[in-house]
C-alpha positions as CSV (number, residue, x, y, z in Angstrom):
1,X,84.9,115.9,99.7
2,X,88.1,114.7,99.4
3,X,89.7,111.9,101.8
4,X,93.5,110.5,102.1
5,X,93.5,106.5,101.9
6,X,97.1,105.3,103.0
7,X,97.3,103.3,100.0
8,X,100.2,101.1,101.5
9,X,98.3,100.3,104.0
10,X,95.0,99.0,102.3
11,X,97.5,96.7,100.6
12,X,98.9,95.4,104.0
13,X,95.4,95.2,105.2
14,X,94.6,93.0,102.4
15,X,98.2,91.0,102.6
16,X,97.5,90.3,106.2
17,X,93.7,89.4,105.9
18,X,94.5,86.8,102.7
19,X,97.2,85.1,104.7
20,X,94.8,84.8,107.7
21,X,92.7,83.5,105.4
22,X,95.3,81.2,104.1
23,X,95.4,80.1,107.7
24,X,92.0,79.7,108.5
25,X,91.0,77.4,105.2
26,X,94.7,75.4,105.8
27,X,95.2,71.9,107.3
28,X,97.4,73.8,110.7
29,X,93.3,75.9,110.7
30,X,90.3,74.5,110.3
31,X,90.6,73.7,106.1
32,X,89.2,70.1,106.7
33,X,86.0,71.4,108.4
34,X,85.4,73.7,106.0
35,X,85.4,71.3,103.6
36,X,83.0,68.9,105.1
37,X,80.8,71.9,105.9
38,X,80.7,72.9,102.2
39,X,80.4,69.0,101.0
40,X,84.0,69.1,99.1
41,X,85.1,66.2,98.0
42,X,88.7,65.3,96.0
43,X,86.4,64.8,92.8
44,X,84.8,68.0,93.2
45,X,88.0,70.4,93.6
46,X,89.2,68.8,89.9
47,X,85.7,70.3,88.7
48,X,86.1,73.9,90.1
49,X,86.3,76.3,86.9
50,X,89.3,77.6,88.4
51,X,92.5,76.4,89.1
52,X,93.8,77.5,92.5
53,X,96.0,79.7,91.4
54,X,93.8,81.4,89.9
55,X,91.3,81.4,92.3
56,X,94.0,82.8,94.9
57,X,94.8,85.8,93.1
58,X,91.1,86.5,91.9
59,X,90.7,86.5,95.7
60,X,93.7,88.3,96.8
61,X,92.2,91.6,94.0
62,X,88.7,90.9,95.6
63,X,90.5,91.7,99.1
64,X,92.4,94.1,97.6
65,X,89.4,95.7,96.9
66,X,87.5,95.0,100.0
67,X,90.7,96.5,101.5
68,X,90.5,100.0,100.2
69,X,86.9,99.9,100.5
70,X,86.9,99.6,104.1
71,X,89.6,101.9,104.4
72,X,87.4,105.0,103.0
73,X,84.9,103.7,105.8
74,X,87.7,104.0,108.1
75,X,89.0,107.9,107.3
76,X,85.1,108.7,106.8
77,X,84.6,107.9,110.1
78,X,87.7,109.5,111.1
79,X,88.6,105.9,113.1
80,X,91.7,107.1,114.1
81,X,92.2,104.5,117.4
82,X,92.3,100.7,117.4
83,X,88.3,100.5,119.4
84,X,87.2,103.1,116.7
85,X,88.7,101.4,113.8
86,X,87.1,97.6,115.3
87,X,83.9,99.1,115.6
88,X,84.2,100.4,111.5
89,X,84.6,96.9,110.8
90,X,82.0,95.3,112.5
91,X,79.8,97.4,111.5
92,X,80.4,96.8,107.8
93,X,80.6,93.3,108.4
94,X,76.9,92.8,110.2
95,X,75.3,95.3,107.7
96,X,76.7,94.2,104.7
97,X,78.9,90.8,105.0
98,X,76.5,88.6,107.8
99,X,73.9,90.0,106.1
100,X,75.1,88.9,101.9
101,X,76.2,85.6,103.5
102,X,73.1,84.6,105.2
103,X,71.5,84.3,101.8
104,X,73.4,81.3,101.5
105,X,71.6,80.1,104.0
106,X,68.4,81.6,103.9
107,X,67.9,80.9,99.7
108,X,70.9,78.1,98.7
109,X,70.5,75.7,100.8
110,X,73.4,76.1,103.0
111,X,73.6,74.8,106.5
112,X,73.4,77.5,109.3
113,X,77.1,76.0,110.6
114,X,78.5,77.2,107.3
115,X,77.0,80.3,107.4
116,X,78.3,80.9,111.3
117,X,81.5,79.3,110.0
118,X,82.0,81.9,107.3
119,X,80.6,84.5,109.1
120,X,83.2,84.2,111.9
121,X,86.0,84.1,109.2
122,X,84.4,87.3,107.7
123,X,83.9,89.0,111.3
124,X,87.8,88.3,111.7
125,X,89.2,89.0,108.3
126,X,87.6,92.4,108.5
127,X,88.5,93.5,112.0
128,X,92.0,92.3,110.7
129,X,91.6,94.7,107.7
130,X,90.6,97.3,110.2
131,X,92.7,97.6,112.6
132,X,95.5,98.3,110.0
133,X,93.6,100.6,108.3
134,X,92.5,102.6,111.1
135,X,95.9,102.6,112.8
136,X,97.9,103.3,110.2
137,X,96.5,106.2,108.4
């Protein structure tokens, strides 16, 4: 079976969903929250192994990839209409995202208000990613 993925649209999917993200994890969003929630403190960004550069554009491929991935959920399910294309994404994000992140909190240690916190950021990202995907096939 062969399907069409609008290539230049999983990359404006992923362009729009890393800037939201950009967004949601700023100072103007809700970046000090997010923080706090996950215990950061100024000591502990200087002991990440990555710089943020780095880290930025390891995450924009992994959304890149996230991206396409949804998009070949999107033309399988021939979500051709912005409903259609919303309900795609939600789906993949309660069967597979709220359901990878929850091990954070169920196995890690996490708080539940992280995991809510980056569930909602997920839940939007991805209904972000899908409604360009599934209108602009």
């Amino acid at each position: 079976m062969e399907l069409s993925i609008n290539y230049l649209a999983v990359l404006i999917a992923a362009v729009a969903s890393f800037a939201f993200g950009a967004l949601w994890h700023s100072p103007l969003g809700f970046g000090a929250h997010w923080q706090k929630l996950m215990e950061f403190t100024p000591e502990s960004f200087k002991k990440m192994p990555l710089t943020p550069v780095q880290a930025m554009l390891i995450g924009f491929i992994v959304t890149v990839l996230f991206s396409y991935v949804l998009g070949y959920f999107v033309v399988l399910a021939n979500a051709a209409t912005f409903a259609a294309a919303l309900s795609v994404g939600f789906w993949v994000w309660l069967g597979f995202v709220a359901t990878t992140l929850a091990g954070g909190w169920l196995w890690e240690g996490k708080s539940i208000k992280l995991f809510l916190f980056n569930a909602a950021y997920q839940l939007i990202s991805i209904e972000i990613m899908a409604a360009v995907l599934g209108l602009w096939r």
